[in-house]
N, C-alpha and C positions, 0 to 999 in steps of 0.2 A: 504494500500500500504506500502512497505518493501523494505528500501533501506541502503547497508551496505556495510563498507568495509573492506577487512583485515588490512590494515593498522590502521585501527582506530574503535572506536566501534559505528560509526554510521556516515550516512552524516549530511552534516552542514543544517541548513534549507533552505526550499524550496526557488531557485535562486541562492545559494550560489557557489562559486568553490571551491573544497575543498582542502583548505591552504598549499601550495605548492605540489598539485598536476596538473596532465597533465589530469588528467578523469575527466571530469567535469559533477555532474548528474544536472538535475532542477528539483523536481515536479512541474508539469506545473498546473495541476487542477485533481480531481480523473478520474485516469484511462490514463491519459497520463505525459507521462516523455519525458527529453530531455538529451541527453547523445552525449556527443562533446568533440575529441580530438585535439585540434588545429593544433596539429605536424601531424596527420595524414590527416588531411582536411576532418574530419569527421564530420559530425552532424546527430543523428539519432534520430526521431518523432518516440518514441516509445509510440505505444496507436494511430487511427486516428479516434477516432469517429467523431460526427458532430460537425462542426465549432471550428476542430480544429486548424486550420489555423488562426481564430480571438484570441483563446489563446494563440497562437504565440505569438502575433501582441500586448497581454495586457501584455504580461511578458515582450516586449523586446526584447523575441528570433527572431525576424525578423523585420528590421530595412531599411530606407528608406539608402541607398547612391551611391556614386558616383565613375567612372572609367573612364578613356580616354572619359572624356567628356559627359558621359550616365549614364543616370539614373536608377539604378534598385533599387529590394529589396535583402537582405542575406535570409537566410534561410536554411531549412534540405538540405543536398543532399542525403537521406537516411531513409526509412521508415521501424517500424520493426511491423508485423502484431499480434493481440490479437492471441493468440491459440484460442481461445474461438469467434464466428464473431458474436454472443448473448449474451450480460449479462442484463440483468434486462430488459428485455424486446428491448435493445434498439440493433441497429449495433455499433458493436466496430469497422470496418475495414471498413474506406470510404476515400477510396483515393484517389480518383477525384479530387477532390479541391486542398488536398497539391502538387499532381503529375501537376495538371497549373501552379498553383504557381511558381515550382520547372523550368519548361519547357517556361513561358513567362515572370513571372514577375522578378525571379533571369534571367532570360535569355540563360538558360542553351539551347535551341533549337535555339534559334533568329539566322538567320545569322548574319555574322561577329558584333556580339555583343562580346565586351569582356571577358562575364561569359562562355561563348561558345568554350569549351577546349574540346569537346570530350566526355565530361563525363554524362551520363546518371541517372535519377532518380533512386534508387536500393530500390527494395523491399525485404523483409526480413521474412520468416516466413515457417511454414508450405507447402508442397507443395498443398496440395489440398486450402489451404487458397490463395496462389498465381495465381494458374490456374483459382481462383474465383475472383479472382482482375481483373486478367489480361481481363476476360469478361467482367464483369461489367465496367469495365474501356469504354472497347470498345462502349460499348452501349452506357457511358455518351458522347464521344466524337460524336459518328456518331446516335445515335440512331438505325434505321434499317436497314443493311446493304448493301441490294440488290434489285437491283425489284422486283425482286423474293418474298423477304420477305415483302414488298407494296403491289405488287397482292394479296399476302395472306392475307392482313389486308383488303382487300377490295378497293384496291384503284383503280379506272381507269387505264386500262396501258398508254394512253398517258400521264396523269397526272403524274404517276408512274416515265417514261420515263423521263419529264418535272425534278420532284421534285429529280430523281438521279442526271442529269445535276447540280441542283444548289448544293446539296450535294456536287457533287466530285466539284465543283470549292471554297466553303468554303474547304475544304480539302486539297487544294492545288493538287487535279487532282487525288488522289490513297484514297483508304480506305485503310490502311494501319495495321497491323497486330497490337497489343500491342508490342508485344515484339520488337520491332524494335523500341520504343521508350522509353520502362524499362526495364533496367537490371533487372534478378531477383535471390534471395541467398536463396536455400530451407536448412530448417534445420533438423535436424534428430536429433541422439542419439551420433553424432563425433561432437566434436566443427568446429566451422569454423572459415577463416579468412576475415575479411571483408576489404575492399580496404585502406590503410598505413599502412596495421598489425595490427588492431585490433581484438583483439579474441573474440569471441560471442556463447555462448552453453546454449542450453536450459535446464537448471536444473530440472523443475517439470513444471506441467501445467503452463502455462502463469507467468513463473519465468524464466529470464535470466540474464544471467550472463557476463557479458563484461570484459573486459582484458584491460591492456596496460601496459607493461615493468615494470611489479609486481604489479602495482595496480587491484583492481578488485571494483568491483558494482554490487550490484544485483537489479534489477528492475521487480517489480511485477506489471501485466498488471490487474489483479483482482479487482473486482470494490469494491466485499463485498455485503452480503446481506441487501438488499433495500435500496443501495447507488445508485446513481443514475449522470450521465452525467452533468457538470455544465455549466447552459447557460452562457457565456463571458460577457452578455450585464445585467442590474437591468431594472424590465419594471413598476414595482408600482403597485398599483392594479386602479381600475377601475369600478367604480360603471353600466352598462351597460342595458339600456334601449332591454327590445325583441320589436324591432318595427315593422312597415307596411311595409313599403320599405328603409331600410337605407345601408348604404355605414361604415364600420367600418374598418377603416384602422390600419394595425397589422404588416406593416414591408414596409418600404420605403426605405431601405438601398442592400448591396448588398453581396456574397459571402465574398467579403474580408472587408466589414465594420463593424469594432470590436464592436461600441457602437449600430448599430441597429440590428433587425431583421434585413432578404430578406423580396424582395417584395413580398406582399401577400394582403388579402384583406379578411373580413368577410362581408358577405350582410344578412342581414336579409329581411327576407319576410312574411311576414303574421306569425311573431313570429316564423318562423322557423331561421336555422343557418344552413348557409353555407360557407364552405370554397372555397375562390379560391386560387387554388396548397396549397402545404404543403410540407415550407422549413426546416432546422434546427429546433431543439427545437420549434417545434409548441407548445408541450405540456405545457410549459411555456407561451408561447403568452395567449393562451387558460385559463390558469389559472389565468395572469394576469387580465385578460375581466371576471373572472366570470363563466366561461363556462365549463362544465364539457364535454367530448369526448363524452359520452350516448346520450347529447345535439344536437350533429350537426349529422343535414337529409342528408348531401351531400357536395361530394366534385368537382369540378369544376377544372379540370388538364389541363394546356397549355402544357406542356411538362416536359420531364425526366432528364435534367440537374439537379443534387444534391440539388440545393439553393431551388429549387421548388418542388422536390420530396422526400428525405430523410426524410420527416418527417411523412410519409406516416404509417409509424408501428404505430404512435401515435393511429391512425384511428384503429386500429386492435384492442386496448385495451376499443373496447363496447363491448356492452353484445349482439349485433345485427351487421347484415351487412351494414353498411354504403354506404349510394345511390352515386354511379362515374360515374361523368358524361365527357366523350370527345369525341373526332373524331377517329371512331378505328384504326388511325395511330399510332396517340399518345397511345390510351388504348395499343396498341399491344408493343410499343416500351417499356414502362412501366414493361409491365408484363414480357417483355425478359429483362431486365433489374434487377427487385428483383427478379426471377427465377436464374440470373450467383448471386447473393448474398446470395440467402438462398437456393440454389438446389435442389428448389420444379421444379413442374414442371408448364408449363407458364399458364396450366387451373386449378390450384389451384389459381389466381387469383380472383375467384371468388368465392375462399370458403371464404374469407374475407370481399368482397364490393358485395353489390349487382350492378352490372356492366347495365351501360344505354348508349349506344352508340349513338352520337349526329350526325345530319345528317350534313356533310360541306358546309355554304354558305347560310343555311337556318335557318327560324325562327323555333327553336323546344319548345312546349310549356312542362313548366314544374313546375306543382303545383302552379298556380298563378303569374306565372310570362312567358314570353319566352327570348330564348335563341339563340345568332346570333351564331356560332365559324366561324372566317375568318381564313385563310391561311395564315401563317406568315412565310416568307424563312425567315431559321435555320440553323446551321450542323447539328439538329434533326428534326423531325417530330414535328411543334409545330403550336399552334391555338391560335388566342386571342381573344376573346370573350366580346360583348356587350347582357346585360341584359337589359329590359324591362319589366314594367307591366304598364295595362291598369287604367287612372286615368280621373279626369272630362274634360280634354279640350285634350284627345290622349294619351301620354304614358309618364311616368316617366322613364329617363334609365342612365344608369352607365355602363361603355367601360371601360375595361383591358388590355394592350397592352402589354403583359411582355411574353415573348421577340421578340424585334423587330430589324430591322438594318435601320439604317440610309440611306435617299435618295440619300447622296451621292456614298455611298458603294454600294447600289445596283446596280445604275446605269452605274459602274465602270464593272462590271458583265453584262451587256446589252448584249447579243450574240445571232442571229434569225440563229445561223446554229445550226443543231439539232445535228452535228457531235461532237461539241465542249462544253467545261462546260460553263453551264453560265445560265441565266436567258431570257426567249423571252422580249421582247420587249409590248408586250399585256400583259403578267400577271407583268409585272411591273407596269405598266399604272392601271391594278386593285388592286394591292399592293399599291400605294399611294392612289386612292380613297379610299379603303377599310379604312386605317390609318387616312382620315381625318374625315368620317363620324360621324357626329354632336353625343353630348351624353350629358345629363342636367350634368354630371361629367363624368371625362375621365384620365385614371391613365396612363403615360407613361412613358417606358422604354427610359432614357436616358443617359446610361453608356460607351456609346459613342466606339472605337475601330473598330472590324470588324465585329462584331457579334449582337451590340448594337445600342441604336436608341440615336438620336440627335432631341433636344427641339427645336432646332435654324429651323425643318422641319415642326412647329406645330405653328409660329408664327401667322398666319391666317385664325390658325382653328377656327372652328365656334360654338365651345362648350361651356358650362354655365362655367367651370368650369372646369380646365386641375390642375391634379396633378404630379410635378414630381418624380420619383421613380427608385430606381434600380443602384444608385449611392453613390459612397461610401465618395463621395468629397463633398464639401462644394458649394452651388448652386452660380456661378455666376451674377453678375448685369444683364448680359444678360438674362439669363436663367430664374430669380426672376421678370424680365420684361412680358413672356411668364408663366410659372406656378404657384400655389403655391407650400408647404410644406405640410408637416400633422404628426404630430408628433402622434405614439404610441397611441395608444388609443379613438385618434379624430374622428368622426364621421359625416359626412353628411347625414342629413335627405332628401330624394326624396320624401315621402309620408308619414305624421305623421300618428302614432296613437292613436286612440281617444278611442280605448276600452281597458281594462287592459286586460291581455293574464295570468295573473295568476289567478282567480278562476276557468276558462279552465283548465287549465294545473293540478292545486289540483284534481278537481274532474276525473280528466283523472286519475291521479295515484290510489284514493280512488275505484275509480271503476275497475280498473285491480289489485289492493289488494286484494277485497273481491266481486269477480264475485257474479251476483245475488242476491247483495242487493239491494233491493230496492233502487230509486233515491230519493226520501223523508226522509230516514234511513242518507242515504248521505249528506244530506241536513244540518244532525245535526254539523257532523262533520265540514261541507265545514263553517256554518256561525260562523265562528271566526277570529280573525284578523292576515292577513300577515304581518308577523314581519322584517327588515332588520336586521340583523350583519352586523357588519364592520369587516373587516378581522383580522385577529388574536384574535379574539373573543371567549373565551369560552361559547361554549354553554350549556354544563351538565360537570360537574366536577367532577371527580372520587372520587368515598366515598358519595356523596349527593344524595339525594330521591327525584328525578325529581318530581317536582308537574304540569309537560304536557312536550307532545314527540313535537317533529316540524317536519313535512313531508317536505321535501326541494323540493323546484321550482325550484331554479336558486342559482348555486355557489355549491363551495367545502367545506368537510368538511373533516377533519381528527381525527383517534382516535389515544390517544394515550396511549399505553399499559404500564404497570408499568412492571420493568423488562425484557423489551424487545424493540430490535430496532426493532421491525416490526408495522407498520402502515396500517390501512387500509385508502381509501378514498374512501366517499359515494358523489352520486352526485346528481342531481335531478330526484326525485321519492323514493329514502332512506328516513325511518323514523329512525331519532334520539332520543335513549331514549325508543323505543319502547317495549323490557324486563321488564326495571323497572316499567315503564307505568303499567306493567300487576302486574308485581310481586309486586308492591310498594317495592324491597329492594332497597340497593343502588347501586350506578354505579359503575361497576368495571372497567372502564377506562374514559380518559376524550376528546371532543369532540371539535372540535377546528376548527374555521374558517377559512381554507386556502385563501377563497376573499371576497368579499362581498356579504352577503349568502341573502336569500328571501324563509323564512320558513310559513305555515299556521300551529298555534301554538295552540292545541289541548290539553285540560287539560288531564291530568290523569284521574282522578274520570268518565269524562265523555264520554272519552274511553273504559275504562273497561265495563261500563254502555252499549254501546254502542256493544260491543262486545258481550255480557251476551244478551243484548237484543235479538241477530241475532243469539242465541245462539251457538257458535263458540269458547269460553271459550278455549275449547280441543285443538280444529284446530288449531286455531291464539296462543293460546301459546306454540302450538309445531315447528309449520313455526317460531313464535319469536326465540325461541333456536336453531333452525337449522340456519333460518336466521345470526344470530349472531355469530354459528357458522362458517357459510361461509364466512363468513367478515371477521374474523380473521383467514384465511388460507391465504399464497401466491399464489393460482392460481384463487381464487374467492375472492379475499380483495381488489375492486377496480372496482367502474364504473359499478356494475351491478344494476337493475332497481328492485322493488320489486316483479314484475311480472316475472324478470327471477328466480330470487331467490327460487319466490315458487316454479315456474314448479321444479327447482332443487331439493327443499324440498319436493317434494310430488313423484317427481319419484326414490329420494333416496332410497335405500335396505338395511335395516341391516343386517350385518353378521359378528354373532362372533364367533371368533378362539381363543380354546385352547392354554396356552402355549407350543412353538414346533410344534404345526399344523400347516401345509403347506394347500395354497389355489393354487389351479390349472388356469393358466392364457391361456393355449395355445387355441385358437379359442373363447376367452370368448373376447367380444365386450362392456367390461365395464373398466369405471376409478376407481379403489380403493382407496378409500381416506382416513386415520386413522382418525379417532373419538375418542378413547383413547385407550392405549398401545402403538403400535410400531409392524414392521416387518423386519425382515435381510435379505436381500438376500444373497443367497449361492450360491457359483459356485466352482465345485469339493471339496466341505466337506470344501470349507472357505468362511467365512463371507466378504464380500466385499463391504456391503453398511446395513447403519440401516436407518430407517425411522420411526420420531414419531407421535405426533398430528399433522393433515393438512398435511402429506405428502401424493401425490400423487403417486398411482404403476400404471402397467400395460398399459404406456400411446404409447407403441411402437405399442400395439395388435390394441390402440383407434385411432391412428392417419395414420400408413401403415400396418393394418393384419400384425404385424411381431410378431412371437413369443419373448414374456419378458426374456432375457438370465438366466441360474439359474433358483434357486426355492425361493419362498418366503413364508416365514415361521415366526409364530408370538414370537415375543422376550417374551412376558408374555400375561395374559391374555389381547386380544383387540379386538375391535368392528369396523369396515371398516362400507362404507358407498358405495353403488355398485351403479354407475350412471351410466344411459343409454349413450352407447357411440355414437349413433345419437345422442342427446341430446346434450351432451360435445362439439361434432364437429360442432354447430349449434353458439356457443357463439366463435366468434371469441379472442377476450380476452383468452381465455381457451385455444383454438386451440394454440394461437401462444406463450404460456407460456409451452405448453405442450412439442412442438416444441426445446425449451431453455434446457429445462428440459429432451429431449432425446440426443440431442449432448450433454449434460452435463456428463449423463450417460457415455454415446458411449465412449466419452474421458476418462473416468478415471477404464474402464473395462480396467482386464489385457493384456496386448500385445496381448498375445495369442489368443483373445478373443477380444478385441477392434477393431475398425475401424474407421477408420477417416473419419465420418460423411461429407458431403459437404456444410452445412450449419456452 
C-alpha cells in the first residue's frame, strides 16, 4: 500500500494527521485506509472487507459518544469500493456491516435522533461494483424478497404468506429498494466531487487520489501478492482433540465486537469437523484450532446476514466440494446473495458445496448424528438448529440458537389478521417452545434490540448447560446468573472418545497415495510413531537432508521459499519432505508449523525401500516433482490432498513451444500452466501481459467457453503443462482463484478491449 503527498514526500505513519494539514489519511490495516476532512464533514472507509468495522473500532476511528442527551457511535459517513471485489482469494467490498453501522448505530436513519440530518451513507466506486453493493446489500437486509421468491425455494405458500407478514413488519411494513437508503458516486475517467468539495479521481486500478484546497493523497486499495486480510482480534493457537461428539466453541462475540470472533460453533462427530455458519475471518479461527479447510465434511448455515456468512469463500479454498447443509430458504437466500457479489449465477452455487437440503421441523439424519432446523423469525430467512446423536441411556445433543428475537419483541408483533404484518399468534406459541427445548448444551443469541434474543427468556430453561453468545458487551450479574461464557477455543465434550482417529486417518491418506498397494505393504509404513509440533515449529529446514518425511493428520504447515514472498500451505494428507525422502539431496525451502501439527513420521531409508519395493521408483518420483511443483504455484499452493494432487499429476500434458510459437486457445477446454519459460500475450502486435513459472492461461475458455482475448505466444523456449479442464472445475480452490484471476485480466485489458467484469 502507497500513500503520498505533494506537499511532502510521504505521509506521517499509520494514525497520524499530517502536521498542519486538513487531509487526514490512516492506514487502518492492509487493504483498508481512512481518509477524513473535518471542514468538509467527511470521512471515507476506503477498502471494506471483512470486519472492517472492528478495525474501526481498534484504531479509534469510531468512538462511543454523546449528543442532546443520546448515545451513539462516530464513524464513516462514506465508503469508497476496491476496483478489484477479489484479491487473494478473499471479498474486498462488504458493506453491510459499515452501511448499519452508518444507518443505526451513528444514527444516521433513527428518527429524531440527533445524527439524523438528512444525510445518507454514500458509496463510492465503480458503477458495476455499486449496482453489486447495492444487491447484495438488499439480500443482507431482507434476504428473499417476495413470495414469489419463497414459493421458488420451496416453501409452502401459507407458510410463505405467514413468513412475508413477519418480514414486512421487521421492515417497518415496505421492502424497500437500496437506493433509497444509499447514496451512490460512480466513478469513471473525470474526477469527481464528493459532498464539502472534496475531489476524488481514480488514477490507475484501485489507486485514488483525493483533493482538498491543494492538498492531495493517494490511496492504494491493492492488497499485494499473498498479503492477505488482517483479523482485528489474536486467537493463540490450540492444541484440538478430533473427538466422538464434542461442542468447540470458535466465536461468542458479535458483528461489532473488536476483540472476539461472531458466533459460530465447530462440532465434531465421529472425528469429523463441522462448521456451524461461517462469519468473518473463519480462516483464522480455523487455523487457530489446528484445522486445515481440506478438514471440515460440512457446513451447517442458519442464515445470510455477513457475521454468519462472509466467510463462506474460506470453504471454497478445498480441493473438494464441501457438504451445506440448510433449509432451502436459507440455501436459496444464500446463493442470491454471493451471486449480487460475484455475478455468477445463483446454480453455480453448487459448483463449490456439494449442497444437502435439510427438511424444516424435522429430524434429518446425517452421518452419525441427526439434525433438528427450527424456524426462527428474522428480517431473513433463518433456522436454528439442534444436533443429536445416539448414546447409552438416549441421545447426547447440542442446540444453536443464532439468531433469535427476544419474547418480548415478538410478542409486540402478535397480529391473527392475515391482512396486516405481524406474527399469528400459534406460530409464536411454537416459537417459544421451539426456543426452550431441553439440549445436554444450548448456545444462545442474546444481543438483545429488535432482531436479537434476551437471556432474561431462558431463565427456566431446562438445559444441562446454556451458553451465552452473540454479544459484544460484557455479560451482566443477571445474565452470569442464567449462562455461562466460553472463551475461544473451549470445548464441551457430549460423548468422549476412546479410540485414536489418527492411525485411520494415516492409513486413509497412504492408501489414496498409492492405490493398490497392498494393506500389509501399508502396514510398514503406518507402524511408526505420530509425532506432535507445537506451532511455529520447524519441521525440515532449508539446506538439510531430511532423514524421514511426516505425512500430516491434523494442523498446518507452511513453506517457506528463499527469495520469494510466496508460500504455500499443506494440510492434512501432504507429505512433508517427500522429494528429499526420495532424492536424499537437500531441502530447498523450509517447512514451518502454522499450529499445532500431528504428523506419522516415516524414515527416509525406509520409504524409498518401500517404494523400490512396490516398484514405483519412476511413478512416485515423478508425482514427487510435479507434486512439489504444484505446491509452489498460486493457484494449487494450498489445501490440496495428495490424492488430488496426483489425479492433477497424472492427467497433466506436456507441451513445449518454441521461442515465438503461439498455442491456439479458442475451443480448447484446458488450463495452461508454465513449467518453465514464460508466455506474452499479444493483442494487435503488442505485448500486454507476460507470464512465467506457475502462471496460469486460458482460464476464460476453463471456467465460461469464452475465447482467451489475443494470442499467446512463448517469450523463449517453454514447457506448459495442459490440465483437463473438467478436472480444474472439479477442485473448487482452483475454480475460485481462476475466477480472481479473470477479473484481474478483464480489468487491466485495454479500454478498447476490456470490460468491467461483475465480479
Amino acid at each position: 500500500m502507497a500513500a503520498g503527498s505533494r506537499r511532502r514526500p510521504a505521509l506521517p505513519p499509520p494514525g497520524g494527521a499530517i502536521p498542519g494539514g486538513a487531509l487526514r489519511v490512516v492506514s487502518v490495516a492492509p487493504g483498508i485506509w481512512w481518509v477524513e476532512v473535518a471542514e468538509a464533514d467527511l470521512r471515507v472507509l476506503c477498502g471494506c472487507p471483512a470486519d472492517s468495522v472492528k478495525h474501526l473500532i481498534k484504531r479509534g476511528l469510531i468512538l462511543e459518544t454523546e449528543r442532546g442527551g443520546v448515545r451513539f457511535e462516530t464513524g464513516p459517513n462514506a465508503i469508497l469500493l476496491s476496483d478489484m471485489p477479489l484479491q487473494n482469494g478473499a471479498f474486498c467490498n462488504l458493506a453491510e456491516f459499515p452501511i448499519l453501522q452508518m444507518l443505526y448505530r451513528q444514527g444516521m436513519i433513527l428518527p429524531g435522533h440527533p445524527n439524523n440530518r438528512g444525510d445518507r451513507p454514500l458509496l463510492i466506486g465503480l458503477p458495476g461494483q455499486l449496482a453489486a453493493q447495492l444487491d447484495y446489500v438488499a439480500r443482507g437486509n431482507y434476504g428473499l424478497l417476495s413470495v414469489e421468491e419463497m414459493l421458488a425455494a420451496g416453501v409452502p405458500p401459507d407458510t410463505a404468506q405467514e413468513w412475508m407478514r413477519i418480514k414486512l413488519r421487521f421492515a417497518f411494513g415496505a421492502i424497500r429498494p437500496t437506493s433509497e437508503l444509499i447514496d451512490t458516486c460512480p466513478l469513471g475517467d473525470a474526477p469527481v466531487v464528493l459532498p464539502g468539495g472534496v475531489g476524488l479521481r481514480r488514477v490507475a486500478l484501485n489507486r485514488f487520489e483525493f483533493s482538498w484546497r491543494g492538498e492531495t493523497a493517494l490511496v492504494d486499495l491493492t492488497l499485494g501478492g499473498g498479503r492477505t486480510y488482517q483479523t482485528p482480534y489474536r486467537l493463540g493457537y490450540h492444541d484440538l482433540e478430533r473427538g466422538y461428539f464434542s461442542v468447540v466453541h470458535c466465536g461468542e462475540g458479535d458483528g461489532w465486537d473488536a476483540e472476539r470472533p461472531t458466533v459460530a460453533t465447530i462440532l465434531m462427530v465421529q472425528g469429523r469437523v463441522y462448521l456451524i455458519d461461517a462469519g468473518p475471518n473463519i480462516d483464522s479461527s480455523l487455523q487457530a484450532l489446528g484445522i486445515g479447510v481440506a478438514e471440515v465434511a460440512g457446513i451447517f448455515h442458519t442464515h445470510c446476514h455477513d457475521d454468519h456468512f462472509c466467510g463462506l469463500t474460506t470453504l471454497f479454498r478445498a480441493d473438494h466440494r464441501i457438504k451445506y447443509f440448510a433449509v432451502p430458504a436459507v440455501r436459496a437466500s444464500v446463493a442470491k446473495k454471493l451471486a449480487a457479489l460475484t455475478g455468477l449465477d445463483e446454480d453455480s452455487f453448487g459448483a463449490f458445496f456439494e449442497v444437502h437440503d435439510l427438511t424444516l421441523g424435522a429430524w434429518n439424519p446425517i452421518e452419525g448424528m441427526e439434525v433438528l432446523p427450527l424456524f426462527s423469525p428474522h428480517p431473513v430467512e433463518t433456522a436454528v438448529f439442534h444436533f443429536r446423536t445416539p448414546w447409552e441411556d438416549g441421545y447426547r445433543s447440542y442446540a444453536h440458537l443464532a439468531d433469535i428475537v427476544s419474547l418480548d419483541v415478538l410478542a409486540q408483533m402478535v397480529d391473527d389478521d392475515e391482512s396486516r404484518h405481524g406474527i399469528s399468534s400459534e406460530t409464536m406459541s411454537q416459537v417459544r417452545a421451539d426456543y426452550l427445548i431441553p439440549a445436554d448444551v444450548k448456545k444462545l443469541d442474546i444481543g438483545g434490540g429488535l432482531i436479537h434474543g434476551n437471556a432474561e427468556d431462558f431463565r427456566d430453561d431446562r438445559s444441562g448447560k446454556i451458553v451465552l453468545a452473540h454479544t459484544a458487551l460484557p455479560l451482566t450479574r443477571e445474565q452470569k446468573s442464567i449462562g455461562s461464557g466460553a472463551p475461544f477455543g473451549t470445548v464441551d465434550v457430549l460423548i468422549p472418545a476412546h479410540q485414536d482417529e489418527s492411525p485411520r486417518a494415516a492409513r486413509d491418506f497412504l492408501a489414496a497415495a498409492f492405490p493398490g498397494v497392498p494393506e500389509h505393504q501399508l502396514r510398514i509404513l503406518l507402524n511408526h510413531p505420530v509425532v506432535t509440533f507445537n506451532p511455529e515449529t520447524i519441521l525440515l529446514r532449508r539446506g538439510a537432508r531430511g532423514e524421514a518425511l511426516h505425512l500430516l493428520l491434523t494442523g498446518l504447515v507452511e513453506t517457506i521459499e528463499p527469495d520469494s514472498d510466496h508460500s504455500s500451505i499443506l494440510s492434512a494428507g501432504a507429505m512433508v519432505g517427500e522429494s528429499v525422502a526420495l532424492s536424499g539431496a537437500a531441502a530447498p525451502e523450509t517447512y514451518r508449523a502454522l499450529s499445532f501439527v500431528r504428523a506419522l513420521r516415516i524414515p527416509a531409508p525406509l520409504y524409498r525401500s518401500f517404494v523400490a519395493r512396490n516398484q514405483m521408483t519412476g511413478r512416485i518420483t515423478r508425482l514427487a516433482e510435479l507434486r512439489d511443483f504444484f505446491g509452489h504455484t498460486w493457484l494449487f499452493g494450498e489445501n490440496l490432498s495428495n490424492l488430488t494432487v496426483t489425479r492433477l499429476a497424472e492427467a497433466a500434458k506436456p507441451c513445449r513451444l518454441a521461442p515465438v510459437e503461439g498455442i491456439a486457445t479458442a475451443g480448447r477446454d484446458q488450463l495452461l500452466l508454465v513449467r518453465q519459460g514464460g508466455l506474452v500475450r499479444r493483442l494487435g502486435g503488442v505485448v500486454v501481459e507476460r507470464g512465467g513459472v506457475g502462471e496460469p492461461f486460458n482460464e476464460s475458455e476453463v471456467l465460461f467457453r469464452q475465447p482467451s482475448p489475443g494470442t499467446l505466444v512463448a517469450a523463449e523456449a517453454t514447457e506448459l503443462l495442459l490440465l483437463p479442464g473438467d478436472l480444474v472445475r472439479s477442485i473448487p480452490m482452483a475454480r475460485w482463484k481462476l475466477l480472481e484471476l479473470h477479473q484481474r485480466r478483464q480489468r487491466t485489458l485495454p479500454p478498447s478491449l476490456g470490460v468491467e467484469p461483475s465480479i
